[in-house]
C-alpha positions as CSV (number, residue, x, y, z in Angstrom):
1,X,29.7,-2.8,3.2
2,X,29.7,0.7,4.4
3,X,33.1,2.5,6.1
4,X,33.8,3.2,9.4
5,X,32.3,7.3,8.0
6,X,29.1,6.5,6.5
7,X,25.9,5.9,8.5
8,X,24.4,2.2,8.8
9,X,22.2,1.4,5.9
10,X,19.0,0.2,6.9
11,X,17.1,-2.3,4.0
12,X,13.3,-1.5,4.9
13,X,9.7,-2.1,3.5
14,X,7.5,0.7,4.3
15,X,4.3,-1.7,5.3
16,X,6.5,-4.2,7.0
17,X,5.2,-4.6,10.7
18,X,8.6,-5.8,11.5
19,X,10.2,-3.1,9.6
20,X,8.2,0.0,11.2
21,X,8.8,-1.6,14.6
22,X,12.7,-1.1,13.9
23,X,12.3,2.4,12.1
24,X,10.2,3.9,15.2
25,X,13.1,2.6,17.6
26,X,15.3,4.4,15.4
27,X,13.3,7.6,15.4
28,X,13.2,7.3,18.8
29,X,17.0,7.3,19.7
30,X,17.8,9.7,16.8
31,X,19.7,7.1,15.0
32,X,20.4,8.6,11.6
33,X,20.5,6.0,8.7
34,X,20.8,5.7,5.4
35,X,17.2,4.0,4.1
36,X,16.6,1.9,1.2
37,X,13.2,0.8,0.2
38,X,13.1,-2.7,-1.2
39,X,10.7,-4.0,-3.6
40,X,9.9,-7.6,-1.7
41,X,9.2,-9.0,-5.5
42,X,12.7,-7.5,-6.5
43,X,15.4,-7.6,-3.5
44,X,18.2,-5.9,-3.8
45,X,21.5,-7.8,-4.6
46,X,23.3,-5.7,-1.3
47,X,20.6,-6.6,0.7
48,X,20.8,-10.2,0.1
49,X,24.7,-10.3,0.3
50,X,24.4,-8.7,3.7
51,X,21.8,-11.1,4.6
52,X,20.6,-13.9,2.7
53,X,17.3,-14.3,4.9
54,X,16.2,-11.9,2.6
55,X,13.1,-10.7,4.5
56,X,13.5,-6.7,6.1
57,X,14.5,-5.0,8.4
58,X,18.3,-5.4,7.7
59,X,20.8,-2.9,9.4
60,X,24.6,-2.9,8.1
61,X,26.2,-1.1,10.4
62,X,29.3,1.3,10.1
63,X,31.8,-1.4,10.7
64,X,30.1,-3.6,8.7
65,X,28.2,-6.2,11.2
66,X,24.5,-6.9,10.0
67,X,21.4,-6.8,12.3
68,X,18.9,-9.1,10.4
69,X,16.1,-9.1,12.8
70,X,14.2,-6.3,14.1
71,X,14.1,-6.7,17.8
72,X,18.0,-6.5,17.6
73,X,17.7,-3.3,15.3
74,X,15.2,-1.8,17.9
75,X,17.5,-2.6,21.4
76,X,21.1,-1.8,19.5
77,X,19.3,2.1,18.6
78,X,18.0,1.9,22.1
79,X,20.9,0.7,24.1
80,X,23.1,3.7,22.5
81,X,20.5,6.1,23.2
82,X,17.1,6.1,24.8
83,X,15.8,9.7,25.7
84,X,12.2,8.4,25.8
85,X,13.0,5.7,28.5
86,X,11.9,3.1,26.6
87,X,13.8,0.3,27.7
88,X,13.0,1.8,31.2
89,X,8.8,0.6,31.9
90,X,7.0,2.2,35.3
91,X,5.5,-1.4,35.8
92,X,7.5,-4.6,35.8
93,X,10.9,-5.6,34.7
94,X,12.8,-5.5,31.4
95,X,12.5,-9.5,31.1
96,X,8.2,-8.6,31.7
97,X,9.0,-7.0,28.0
98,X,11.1,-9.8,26.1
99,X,8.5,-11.8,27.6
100,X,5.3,-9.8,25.8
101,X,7.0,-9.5,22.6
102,X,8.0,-13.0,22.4
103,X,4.3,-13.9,23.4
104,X,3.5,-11.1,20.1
105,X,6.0,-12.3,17.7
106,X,5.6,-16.5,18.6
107,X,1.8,-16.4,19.6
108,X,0.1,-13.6,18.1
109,X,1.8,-13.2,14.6
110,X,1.0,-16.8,13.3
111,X,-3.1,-15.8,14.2
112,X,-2.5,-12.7,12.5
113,X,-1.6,-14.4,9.4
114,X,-4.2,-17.1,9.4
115,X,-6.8,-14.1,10.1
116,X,-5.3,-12.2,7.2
117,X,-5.0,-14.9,4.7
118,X,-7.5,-17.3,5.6
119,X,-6.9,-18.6,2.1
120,X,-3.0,-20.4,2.8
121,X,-4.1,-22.2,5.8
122,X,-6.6,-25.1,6.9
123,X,-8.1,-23.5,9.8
124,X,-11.1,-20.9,9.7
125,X,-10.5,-17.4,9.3
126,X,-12.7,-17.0,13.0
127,X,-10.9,-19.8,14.4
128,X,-7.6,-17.5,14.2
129,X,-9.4,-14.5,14.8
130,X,-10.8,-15.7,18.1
131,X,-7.0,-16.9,19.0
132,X,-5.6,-13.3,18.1
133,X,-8.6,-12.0,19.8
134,X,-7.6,-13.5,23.1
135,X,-4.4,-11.9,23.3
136,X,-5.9,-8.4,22.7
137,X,-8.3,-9.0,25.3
138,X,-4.9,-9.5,27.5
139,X,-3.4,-6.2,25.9
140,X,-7.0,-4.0,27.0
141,X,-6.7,-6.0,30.4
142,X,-2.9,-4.5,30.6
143,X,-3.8,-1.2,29.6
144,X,-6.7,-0.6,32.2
145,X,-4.2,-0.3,34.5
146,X,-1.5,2.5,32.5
147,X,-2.3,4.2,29.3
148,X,0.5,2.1,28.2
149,X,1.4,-1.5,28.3
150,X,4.3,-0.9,31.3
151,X,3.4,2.4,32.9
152,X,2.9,5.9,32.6
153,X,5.6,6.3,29.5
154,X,5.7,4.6,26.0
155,X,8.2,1.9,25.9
156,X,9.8,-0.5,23.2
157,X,7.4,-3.3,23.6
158,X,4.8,-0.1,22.5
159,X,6.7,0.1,19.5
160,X,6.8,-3.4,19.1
161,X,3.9,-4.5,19.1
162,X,1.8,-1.9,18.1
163,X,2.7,-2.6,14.1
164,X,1.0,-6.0,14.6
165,X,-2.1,-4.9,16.6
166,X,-2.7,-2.5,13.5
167,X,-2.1,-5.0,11.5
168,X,-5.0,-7.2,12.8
169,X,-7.2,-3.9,13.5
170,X,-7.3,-3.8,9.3
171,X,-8.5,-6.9,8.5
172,X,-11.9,-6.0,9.4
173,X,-12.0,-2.3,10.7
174,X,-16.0,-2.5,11.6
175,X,-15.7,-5.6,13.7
176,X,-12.3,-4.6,15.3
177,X,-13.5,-1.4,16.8
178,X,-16.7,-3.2,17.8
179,X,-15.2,-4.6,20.2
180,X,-15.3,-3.7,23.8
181,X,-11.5,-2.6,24.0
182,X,-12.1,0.9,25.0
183,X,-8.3,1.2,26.2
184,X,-6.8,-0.7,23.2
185,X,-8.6,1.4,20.7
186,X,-7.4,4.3,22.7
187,X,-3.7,3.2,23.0
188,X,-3.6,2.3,18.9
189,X,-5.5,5.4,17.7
190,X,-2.9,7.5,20.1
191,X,0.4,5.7,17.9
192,X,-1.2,5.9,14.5
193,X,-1.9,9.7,15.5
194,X,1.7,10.3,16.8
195,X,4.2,12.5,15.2
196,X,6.2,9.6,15.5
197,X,4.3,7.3,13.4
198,X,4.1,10.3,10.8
199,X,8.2,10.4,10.9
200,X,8.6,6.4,10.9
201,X,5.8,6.2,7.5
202,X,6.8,8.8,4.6
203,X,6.4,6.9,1.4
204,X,9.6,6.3,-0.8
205,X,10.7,5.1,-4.1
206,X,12.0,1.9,-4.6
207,X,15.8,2.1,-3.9
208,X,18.3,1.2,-6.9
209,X,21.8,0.0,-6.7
210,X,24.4,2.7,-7.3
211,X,21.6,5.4,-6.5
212,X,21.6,7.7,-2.8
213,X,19.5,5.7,0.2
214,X,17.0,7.8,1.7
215,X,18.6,10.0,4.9
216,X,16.2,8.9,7.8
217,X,14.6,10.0,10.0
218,X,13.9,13.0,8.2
219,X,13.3,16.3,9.8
């Protein structure tokens, strides 16, 4: 475990929705870490003594307590510092938030995956589709009232779910932006355009045991 001098370590996976989601909340409260890219195939020994889940993100902070899931890495960075107001939306309450994320993470995530690989699953691949769909037909519905999904500002349920939406945009680019989601296209093309998402995306080597991490965010 890292000493009370070091900076947390922070196990990551650079196409891991779950991980990005953590490293933009990181980038956003200038939380410096040490990063270390894991090879999913290949997990690190550290990793899994710090947490045998062994899935990213995983933060081991300073004082050696471990943050094993990624909305927890996202509101610790936040809670110390949050210069973008993200845990602060224009419209609704903090709870509104938890409450979209958790409809993301419970609701939306297990369509994603049947969408993406129809192949592990019983149900057709437009069954899930059509299920995913209908919660981004609730996001464009959201966003024609803010260019955001809780106001005028960014805020973490943005970041949150944004690595997902992306996610499911991929699958099948031509029929995604054939839809009429004028506002969602809008509100992904403006992350995946950011500076942010630039800084929270670089591509690293696989980290090795005794070798540096990777200091992040970078400049």
């Amino acid at each position: 475990m890292p000493s009370a001098t070091t900076l947390p370590v922070l196990y990551s996976f650079r196409r891991c929705p779950y991980a990005m989601r953590a490293r933009l909340a990181l980038i956003a409260s200038d939380t410096r870490c040490e990063l270390r890219e894991v090879v999913l195939r290949d997990k690190p020994a550290e990793m899994l003594a710090a947490s045998p889940k062994g899935t990213v993100p995983v933060l081991v902070l300073a004082d050696g307590a471990v943050l094993e899931q990624s909305l927890d890495i996202m509101l610790w960075a936040l809670r110390r510092n949050d210069p973008q107001r993200w845990l602060q939306p224009d419209a609704g309450t903090a709870d509104d938030l938890l409450a979209l994320v958790t409809a993301c993470d419970g609701d939306f995530k297990p369509q994603l995956d049947r969408y993406k690989y129809p192949g592990r699953f019983d149900d057709a691949e437009h069954a899930a589709r059509e299920r995913g769909a209908a919660f981004l037909r609730d996001l464009e519905a959201r966003l024609s009232a803010s260019p955001h999904l809780a106001g005028t500002h960014a805020t973490w349920a943005d970041a949150a779910l944004m690595p997902f939406v992306r996610q499911f945009a991929m699958v099948d680019a031509a029929w995604f932006d054939a839809q009429p989601w004028p506002r969602l296209h809008a509100w992904l093309s403006a992350w995946t355009a950011s500076d942010l998402f630039a800084r929270a995306m670089p591509k690293y080597a696989p980290w090795k045991t005794g070798a540096p991490g990777i200091g992040f965010p970078g400049d």
